[in-house]
C-alpha positions as CSV (number, residue, x, y, z in Angstrom):
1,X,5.3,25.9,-0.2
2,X,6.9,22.4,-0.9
3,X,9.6,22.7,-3.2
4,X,11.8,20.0,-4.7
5,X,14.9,20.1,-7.2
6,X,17.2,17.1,-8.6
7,X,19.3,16.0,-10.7
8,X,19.5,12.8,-12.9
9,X,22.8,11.3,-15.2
10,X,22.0,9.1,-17.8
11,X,25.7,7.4,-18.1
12,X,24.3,5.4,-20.8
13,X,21.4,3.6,-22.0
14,X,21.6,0.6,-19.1
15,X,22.8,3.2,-15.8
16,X,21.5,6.2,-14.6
17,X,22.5,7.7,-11.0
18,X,20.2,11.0,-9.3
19,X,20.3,13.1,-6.6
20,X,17.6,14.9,-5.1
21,X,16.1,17.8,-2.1
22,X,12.9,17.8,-1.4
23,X,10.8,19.8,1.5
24,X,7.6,18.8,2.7
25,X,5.0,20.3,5.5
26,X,2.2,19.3,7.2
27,X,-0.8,21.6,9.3
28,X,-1.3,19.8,12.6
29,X,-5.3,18.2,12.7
30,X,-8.1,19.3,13.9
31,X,-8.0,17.0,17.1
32,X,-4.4,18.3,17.4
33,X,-5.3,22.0,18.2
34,X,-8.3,20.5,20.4
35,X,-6.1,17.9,22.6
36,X,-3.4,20.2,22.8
37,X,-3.0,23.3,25.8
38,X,0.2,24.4,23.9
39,X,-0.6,25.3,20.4
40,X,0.7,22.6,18.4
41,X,3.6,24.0,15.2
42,X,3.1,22.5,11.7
43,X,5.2,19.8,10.6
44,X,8.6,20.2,8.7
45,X,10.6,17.9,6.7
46,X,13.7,18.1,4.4
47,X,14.3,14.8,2.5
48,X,17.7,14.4,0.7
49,X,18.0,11.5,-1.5
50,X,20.6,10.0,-4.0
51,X,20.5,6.4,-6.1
52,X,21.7,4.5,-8.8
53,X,19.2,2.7,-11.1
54,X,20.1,-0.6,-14.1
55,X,17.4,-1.2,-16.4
56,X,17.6,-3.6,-19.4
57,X,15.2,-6.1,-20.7
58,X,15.8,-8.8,-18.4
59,X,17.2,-7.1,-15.4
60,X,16.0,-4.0,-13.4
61,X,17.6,-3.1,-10.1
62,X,17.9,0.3,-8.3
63,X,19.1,1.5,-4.8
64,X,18.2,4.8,-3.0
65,X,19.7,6.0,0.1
66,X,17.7,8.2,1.7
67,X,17.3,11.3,5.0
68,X,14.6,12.6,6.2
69,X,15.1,15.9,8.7
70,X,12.2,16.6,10.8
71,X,11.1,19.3,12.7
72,X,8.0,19.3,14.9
73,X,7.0,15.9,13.9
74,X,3.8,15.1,15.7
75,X,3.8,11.8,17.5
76,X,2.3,10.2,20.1
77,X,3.1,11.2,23.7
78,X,1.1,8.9,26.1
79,X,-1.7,10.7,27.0
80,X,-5.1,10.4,26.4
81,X,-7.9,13.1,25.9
82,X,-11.0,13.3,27.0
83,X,-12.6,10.4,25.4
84,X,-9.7,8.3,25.2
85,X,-7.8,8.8,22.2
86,X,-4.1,9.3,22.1
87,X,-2.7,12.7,22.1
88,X,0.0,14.1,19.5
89,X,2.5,17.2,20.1
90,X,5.5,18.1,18.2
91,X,8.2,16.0,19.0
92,X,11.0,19.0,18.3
93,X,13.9,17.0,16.7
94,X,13.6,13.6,15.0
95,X,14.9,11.9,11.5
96,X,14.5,9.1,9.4
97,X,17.6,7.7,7.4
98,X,17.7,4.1,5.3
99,X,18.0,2.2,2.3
100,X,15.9,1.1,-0.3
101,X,16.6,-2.0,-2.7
102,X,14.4,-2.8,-5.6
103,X,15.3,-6.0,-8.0
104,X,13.4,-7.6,-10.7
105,X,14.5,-10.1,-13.5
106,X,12.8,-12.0,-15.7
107,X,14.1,-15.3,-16.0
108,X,12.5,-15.9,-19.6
109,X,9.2,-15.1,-21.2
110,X,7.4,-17.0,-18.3
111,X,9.0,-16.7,-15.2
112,X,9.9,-13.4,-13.5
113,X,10.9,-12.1,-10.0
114,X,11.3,-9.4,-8.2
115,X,12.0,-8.3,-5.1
116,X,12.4,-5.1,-2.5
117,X,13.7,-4.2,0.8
118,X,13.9,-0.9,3.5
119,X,16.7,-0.9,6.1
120,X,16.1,2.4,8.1
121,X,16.5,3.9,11.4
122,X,13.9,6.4,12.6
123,X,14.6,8.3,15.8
124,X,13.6,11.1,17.8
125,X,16.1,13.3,19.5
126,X,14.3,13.9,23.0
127,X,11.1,13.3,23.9
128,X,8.7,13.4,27.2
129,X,6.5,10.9,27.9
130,X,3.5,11.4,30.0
131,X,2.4,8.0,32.4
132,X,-0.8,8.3,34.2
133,X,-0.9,8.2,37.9
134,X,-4.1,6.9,39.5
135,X,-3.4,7.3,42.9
136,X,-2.8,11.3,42.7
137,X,-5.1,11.8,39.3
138,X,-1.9,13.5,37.5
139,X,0.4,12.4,35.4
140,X,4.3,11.1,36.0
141,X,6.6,12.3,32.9
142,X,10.0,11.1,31.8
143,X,12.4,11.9,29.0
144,X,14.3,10.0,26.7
145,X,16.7,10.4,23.9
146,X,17.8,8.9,20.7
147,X,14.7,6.6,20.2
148,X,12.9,4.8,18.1
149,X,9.5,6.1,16.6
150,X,6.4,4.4,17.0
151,X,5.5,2.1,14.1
152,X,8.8,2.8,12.5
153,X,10.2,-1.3,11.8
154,X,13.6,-0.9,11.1
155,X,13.0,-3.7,8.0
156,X,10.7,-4.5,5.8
157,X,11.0,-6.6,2.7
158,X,9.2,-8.5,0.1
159,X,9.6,-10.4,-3.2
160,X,6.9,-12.2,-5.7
161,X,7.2,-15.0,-8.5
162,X,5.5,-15.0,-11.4
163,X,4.3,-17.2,-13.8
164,X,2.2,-17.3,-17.2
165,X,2.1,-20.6,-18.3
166,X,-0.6,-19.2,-21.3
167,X,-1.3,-15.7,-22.4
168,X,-3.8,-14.1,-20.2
169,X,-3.2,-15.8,-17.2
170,X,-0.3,-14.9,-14.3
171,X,0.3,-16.7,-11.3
172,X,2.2,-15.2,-8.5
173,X,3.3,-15.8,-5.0
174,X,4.2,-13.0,-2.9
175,X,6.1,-12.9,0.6
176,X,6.2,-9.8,2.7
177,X,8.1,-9.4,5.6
178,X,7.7,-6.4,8.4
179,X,10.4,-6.3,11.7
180,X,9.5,-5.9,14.9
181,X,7.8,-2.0,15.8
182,X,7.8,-0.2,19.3
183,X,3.9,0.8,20.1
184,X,5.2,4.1,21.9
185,X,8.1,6.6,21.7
186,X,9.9,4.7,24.5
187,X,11.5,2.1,23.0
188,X,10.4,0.0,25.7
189,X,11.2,-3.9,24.9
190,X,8.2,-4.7,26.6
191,X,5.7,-2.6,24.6
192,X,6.2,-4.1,20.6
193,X,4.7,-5.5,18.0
194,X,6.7,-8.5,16.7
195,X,7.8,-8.7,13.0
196,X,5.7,-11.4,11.2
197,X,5.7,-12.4,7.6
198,X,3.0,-13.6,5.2
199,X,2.4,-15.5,2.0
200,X,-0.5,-14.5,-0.3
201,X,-1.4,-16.1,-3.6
202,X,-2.8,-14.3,-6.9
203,X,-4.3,-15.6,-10.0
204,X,-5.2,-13.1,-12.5
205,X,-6.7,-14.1,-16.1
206,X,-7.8,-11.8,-19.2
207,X,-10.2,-12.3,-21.9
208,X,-10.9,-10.3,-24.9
209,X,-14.0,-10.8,-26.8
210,X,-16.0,-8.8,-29.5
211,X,-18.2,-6.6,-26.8
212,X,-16.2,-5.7,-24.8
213,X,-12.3,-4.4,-24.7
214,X,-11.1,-7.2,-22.1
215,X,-13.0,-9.3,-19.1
216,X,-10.1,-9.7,-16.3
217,X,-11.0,-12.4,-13.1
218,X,-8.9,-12.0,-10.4
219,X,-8.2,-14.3,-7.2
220,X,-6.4,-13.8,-4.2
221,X,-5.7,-15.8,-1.4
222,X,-4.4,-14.2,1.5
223,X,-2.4,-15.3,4.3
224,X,-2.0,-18.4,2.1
225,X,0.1,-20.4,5.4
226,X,-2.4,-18.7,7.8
227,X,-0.5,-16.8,10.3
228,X,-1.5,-15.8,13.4
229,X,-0.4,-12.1,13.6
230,X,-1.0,-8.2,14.5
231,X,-0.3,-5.6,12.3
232,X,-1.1,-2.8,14.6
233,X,-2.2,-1.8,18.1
234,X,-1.8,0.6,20.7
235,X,-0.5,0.1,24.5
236,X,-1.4,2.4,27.8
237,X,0.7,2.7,30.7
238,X,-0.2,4.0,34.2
239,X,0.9,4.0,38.4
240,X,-1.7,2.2,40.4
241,X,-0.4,1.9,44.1
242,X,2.7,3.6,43.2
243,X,3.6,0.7,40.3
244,X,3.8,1.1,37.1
245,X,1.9,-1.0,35.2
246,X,1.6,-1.3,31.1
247,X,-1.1,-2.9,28.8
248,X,-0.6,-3.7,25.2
249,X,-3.5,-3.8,23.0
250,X,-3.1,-5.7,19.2
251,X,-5.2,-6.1,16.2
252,X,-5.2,-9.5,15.6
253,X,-5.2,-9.8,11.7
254,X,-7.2,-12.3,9.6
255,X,-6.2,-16.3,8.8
256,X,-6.2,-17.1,5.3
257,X,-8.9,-15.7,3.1
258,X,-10.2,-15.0,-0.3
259,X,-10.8,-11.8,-2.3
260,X,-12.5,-12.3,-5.6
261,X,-12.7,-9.7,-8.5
262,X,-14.0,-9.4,-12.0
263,X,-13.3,-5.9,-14.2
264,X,-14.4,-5.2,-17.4
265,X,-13.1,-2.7,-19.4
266,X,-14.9,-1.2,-22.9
């Protein structure tokens, strides 16, 4: 049962503000019962959110503020099962609060930009993490509080130009930004992926004809400046001769590279 209520006030035809609760839950997985000797709780979540919104024909620009109550969020604790794969449980306490911008204005009938942005914290209230120990084949545990969930950056942003110099064909640049993320629950300096930011290219033209409704080709080029970064990964810490030691593992992500489409639509 997920209900969700709000409210929205048109103050005039230009500004509208909203309000709104919202609850969502989640079973735990299959390989959550499985890795789990404690039987793992669903997961809860409360989301309260209020904005203000300004649309008009040249100029659309929003901002929502944003909580997110958790209970029993499952994350990632630091073990392993059997096969190697990293074990969730329910973390207990943990929220996620922020702020969303969203712009976009169009300069004239060519030229149009817009742009977006997250600022958010996401936190866990206590949580145990569980460090291998090699020398004694059990595990070391400690507990932390107030940090920062895995893969939670605490920014991300982007914004795109466009341009159509003729009808049927648009041109855009886009630039997306992503900060810095912890790979565990420990927020551990040491153990991060760092923020990087890319530039991607799009071309996009349309053709109608008599046979068929419209013929659209579509080019993008990826990674346009050709970046060297990860967008994911994982790390694994462990004692060996009673020292701790902790392995990151990325996903290094692809230079610059072309996607190529063509859709036709009767």
């Amino acid at each position: 049962f997920n209900p969700k209520g709000g409210i929205l006030l048109r103050i005039n035809h230009t500004n509208a503000v909203y309000g709104s609760a919202s609850v969502g839950n989640k079973e735990p997985s299959r390989a959550d019962y499985v890795d789990n000797v404690i039987k793992p709780q669903p997961e809860s979540m409360v989301d309260y959110e209020t904005g203000y919104r300004f649309n008009s024909k040249k100029l659309l620009a929003g901002i929502n503020f944003y909580y997110m109550d958790y209970k029993n969020q499952l994350v990632v604790t630091g073990q392993l099962n059997d096969v190697g794969n990293p074990v969730r449980s329910n973390a207990g306490k943990s929220y996620r609060y922020g702020t969303e911008i969203e712009l976009k204005y169009n300069l004239n009938s060519k030229w149009s930009v817009e742009a977006n942005a997250t600022f958010s914290k996401n936190k866990i209230k206590y949580f145990t993490e569980y460090i291998d120990d090699w020398d004694t084949y059990g595990q070391r545990n400690n507990t932390y509080k107030n940090v920062t969930i895995a893969y939670s950056p605490s920014i991300i942003s982007a914004i795109a130009l466009s341009w159509k110099p003729v009808n049927g064909l648009q041109l855009q640049l886009i630039e997306k930004y992503v900060g810095k993320q912890f790979l565990d629950n420990t927020q551990n300096e040491s153990r991060i992926l760092k923020s990087y930011q890319t530039l991607d290219a799009r071309i996009n033209y349309t053709v109608q004809n008599l046979l068929t409704r419209e013929i659209n080709f579509g080019l993008m080029i990826n990674n346009v400046l050709n970046e060297m970064y990860s967008s994911n990964g994982y790390t694994y810490a462990h004692f060996s001769g009673d020292k701790l030691y902790a392995d990151n593992y990325l996903y290094p992500q692809a230079g610059i590279n072309l996607l190529g489409q063509i859709t036709v639509k009767f």
